[in-house]
N, C-alpha and C positions, 0 to 999 in steps of 0.2 A: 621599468618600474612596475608597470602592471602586470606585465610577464611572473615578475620574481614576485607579487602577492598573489598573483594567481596560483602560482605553483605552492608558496607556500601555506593556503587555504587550501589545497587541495590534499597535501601532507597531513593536515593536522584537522581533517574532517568528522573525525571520532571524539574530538574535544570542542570543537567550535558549536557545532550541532545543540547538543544538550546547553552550551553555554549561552547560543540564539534564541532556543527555547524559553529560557529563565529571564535575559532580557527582553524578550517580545509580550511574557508573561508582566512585565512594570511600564509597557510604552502605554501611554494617554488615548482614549477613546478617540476615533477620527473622522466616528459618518460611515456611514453604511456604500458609501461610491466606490472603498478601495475595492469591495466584493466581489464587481465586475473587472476586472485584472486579474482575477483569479485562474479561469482557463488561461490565459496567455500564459501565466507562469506554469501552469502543469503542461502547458504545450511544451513550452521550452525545457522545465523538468524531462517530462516522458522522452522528448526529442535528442538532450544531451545526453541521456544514459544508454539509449536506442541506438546510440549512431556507432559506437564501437560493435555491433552486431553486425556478425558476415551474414546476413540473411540469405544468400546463395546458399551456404554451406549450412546454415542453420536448416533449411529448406529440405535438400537434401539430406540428410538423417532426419527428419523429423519425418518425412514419409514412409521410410521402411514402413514395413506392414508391422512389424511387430511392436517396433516402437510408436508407432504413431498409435499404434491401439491401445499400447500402456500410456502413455501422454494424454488420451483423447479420453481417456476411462477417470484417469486422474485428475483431469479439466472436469469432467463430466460430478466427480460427485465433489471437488473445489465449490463450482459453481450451481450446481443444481441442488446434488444430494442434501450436502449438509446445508445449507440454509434451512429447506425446507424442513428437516428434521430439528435441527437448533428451534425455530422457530414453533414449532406446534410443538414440542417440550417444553418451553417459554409458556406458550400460553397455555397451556393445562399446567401447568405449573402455576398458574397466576399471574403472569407477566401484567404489572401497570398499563392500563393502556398510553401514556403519558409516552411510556416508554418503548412501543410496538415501531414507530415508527423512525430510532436510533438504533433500535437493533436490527431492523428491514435491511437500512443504508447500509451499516456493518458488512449484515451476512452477504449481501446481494454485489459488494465490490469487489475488483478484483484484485487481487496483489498487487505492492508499490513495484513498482519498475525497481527500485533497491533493495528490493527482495533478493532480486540477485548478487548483488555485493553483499549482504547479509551470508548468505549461503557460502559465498569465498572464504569468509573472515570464521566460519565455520566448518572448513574444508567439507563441503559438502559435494554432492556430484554436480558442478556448475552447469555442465552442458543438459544436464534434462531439466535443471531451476529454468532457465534461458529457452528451451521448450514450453515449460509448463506455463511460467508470466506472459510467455506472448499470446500463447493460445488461449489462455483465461482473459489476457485482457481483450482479443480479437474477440471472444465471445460472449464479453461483458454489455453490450448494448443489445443482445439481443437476450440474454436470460435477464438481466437487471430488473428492464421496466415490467416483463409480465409477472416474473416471481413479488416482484412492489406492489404491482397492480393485484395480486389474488392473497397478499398477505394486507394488503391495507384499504382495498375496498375504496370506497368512496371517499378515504383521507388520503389518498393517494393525491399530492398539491399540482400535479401534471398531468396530460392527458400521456399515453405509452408510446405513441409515435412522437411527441414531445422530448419527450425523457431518451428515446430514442437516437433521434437526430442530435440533441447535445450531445450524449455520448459519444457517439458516433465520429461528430466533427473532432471535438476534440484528443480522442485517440489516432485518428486518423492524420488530423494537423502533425501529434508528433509523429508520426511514423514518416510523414514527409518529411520533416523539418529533419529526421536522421537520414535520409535518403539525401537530402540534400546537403548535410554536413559531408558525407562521403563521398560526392559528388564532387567537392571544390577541395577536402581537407585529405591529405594522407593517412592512411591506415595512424602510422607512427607519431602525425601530429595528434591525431584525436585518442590515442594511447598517454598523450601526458597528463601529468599531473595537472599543466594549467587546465586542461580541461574538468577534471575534479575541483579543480574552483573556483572555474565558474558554476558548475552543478551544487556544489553548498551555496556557492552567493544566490541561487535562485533559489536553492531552498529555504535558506535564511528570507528572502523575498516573500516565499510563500508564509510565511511565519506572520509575518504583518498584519495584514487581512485577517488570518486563522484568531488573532488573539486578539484583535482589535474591542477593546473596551473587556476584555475580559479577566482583567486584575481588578476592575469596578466589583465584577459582577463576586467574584472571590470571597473580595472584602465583605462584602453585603451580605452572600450569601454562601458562608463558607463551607455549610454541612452539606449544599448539595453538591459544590467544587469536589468536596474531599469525593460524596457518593459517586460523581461523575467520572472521577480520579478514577477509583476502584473498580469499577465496572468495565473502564476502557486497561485495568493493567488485568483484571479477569478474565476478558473476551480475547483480548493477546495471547498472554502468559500461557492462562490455561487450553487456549485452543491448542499452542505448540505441546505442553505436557498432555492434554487427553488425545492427540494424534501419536505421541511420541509413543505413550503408552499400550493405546488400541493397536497401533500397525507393530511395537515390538512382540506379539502376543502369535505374530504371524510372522516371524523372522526367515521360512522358506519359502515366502513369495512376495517378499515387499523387504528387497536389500536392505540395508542398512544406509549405503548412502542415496537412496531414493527415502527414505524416514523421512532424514535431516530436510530434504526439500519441503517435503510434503509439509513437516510441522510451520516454518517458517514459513511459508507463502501462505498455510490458513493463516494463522496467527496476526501477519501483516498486510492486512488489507486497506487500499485505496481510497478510506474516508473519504480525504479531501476531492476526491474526485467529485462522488455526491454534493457535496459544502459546495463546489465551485458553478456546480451545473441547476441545481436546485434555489428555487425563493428561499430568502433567508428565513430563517427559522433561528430563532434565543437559544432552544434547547437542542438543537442540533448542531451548533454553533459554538456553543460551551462543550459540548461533547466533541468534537472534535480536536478542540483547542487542546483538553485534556488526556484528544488518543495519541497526541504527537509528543509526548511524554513515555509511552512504553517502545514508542518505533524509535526514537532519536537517544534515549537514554540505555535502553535496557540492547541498545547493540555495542556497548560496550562490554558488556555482560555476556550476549548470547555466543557467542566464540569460544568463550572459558567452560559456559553450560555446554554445549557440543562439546569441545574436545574431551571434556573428561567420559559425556558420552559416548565418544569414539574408541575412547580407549577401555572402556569396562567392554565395549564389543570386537574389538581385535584380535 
């Protein structure tokens, strides 16, 4: 019986997802205790979606010379370039200070680990998304805290070797916990479906904590839910359209199916990661509640937006 829910929560992950969402969105306030369970479930997230990776073979091709410098160039301005440019645009631009500090966490994360099923369901080129998320998230502990640390100064709520070491563990955790799923399971069991649902029932997990009291906060204070809304479907949305845009403008050295990655991995970055490794914060809390609405909802969406722009480039 758990087998056959298993498998069939892992079938139907593109409807359950957004459906978790909306109920996590009405469960009752519970105390700030679930918050620390938060890295365990990104462990076991990152570690489930991980574990289907042949990292031998990933390994090798990823080191060609030529590829690892397109992949290393492409991590390089993922996680370096663009924040810092996003970021000093923002604030000559007038960025809230309120708000310096949710856009930091934003730009400074790495891609969700289902980044790369995002890119499938978008026929995009999977084998360099599966370069690109490992390598950004492998070098998310080390750009993260000091790009935090030189955009936020003394609000920075950690010291950088702090910031550091969580990150650290907890990518690291998954990376074993998949090493060790491969270890004991077969290629072919860790290919089923049941394992797709266990990976929603953890995401659904993570949902708990993310939303916890935050239908309270909705109610109460609904114009800055909505502005929090919009800003987390902006910072998504429009990263994948202003990548899509910028890199089609150079269509002889930036493929087509290297686009489609590049947009989707800016786009969908690893809030919760921050939320789970960070002191709690109201407004960073609410915001991320409300960025798990353009990554669980609008991938129902992003597959129909790629393919038609696949086909206008064919």
């Amino acid at each position: 019986m758990i087998s056959i829910f298993l498998t069939w929560c892992g079938r139907h992950t593109r409807v359950i997802m957004p459906c978790g969402v909306l109920i996590a969105l009405l469960l009752p306030g519970h105390g700030e205790g679930s918050k620390i369970f938060v890295p365990l479930i990104l462990i076991v997230i990152n570690g489930l979606a991980m574990a289907r990776l042949d990292f031998s073979a990933l390994l090798r091709q990823a080191i060609r010379p030529r590829r690892l410098l397109y992949t290393g160039s492409s991590a390089a301005v993922l996680m370096v370039f663009l924040p810092i440019m996003v970021f000093t645009l923002a604030r000559v631009l007038g960025l809230p200070d309120v708000l310096e500090p949710i856009l930091t966490w934003y730009l400074v994360a790495p891609p969700i680990v289902t980044a790369i099923w995002i890119c499938a369901l978008a026929g995009a080129d999977v084998a360099f998304a599966v370069e690109l998320v490992v390598l950004a998230c492998a070098l998310a502990p080390f750009t993260g805290p000091f790009l935090a640390d030189a955009f936020l100064g003394e609000a920075l709520p950690l010291s950088r070797f702090d910031l550091f070491s969580r990150l650290f563990g907890v990518i690291a955790a998954g990376v074993i916990l998949a090493l060790a799923l491969q270890r004991f399971y077969s290629r072919q069991a860790l290919a089923s479906p049941a394992l797709d649902g266990l990976a929603t029932l953890a995401m659904l997990a993570f949902l708990v904590p993310v939303f916890n009291g935050i239908g309270l906060v909705v109610l109460a204070q609904p114009m800055l839910a909505l502005g929090f809304l919009g800003l987390a479907m902006g910072l998504n949305v429009g990263s994948q359209v202003f990548v899509m845009t910028v890199l089609g403008l150079g269509r002889t050295w930036v493929p087509h199916r290297y686009r489609q990655v590049l947009a989707i991995v800016t786009g969908n970055r690893n809030l919760g990661l921050y939320f789970g490794v960070l002191p709690f914060d109201p407004l960073l809390a609410l915001f991320t509640a409300m960025y798990q609405f353009p990554i669980y909802v609008t991938a129902l969406l992003q597959s129909v937006f790629y393919s038609v722009d696949r086909k206008k480039n064919s």
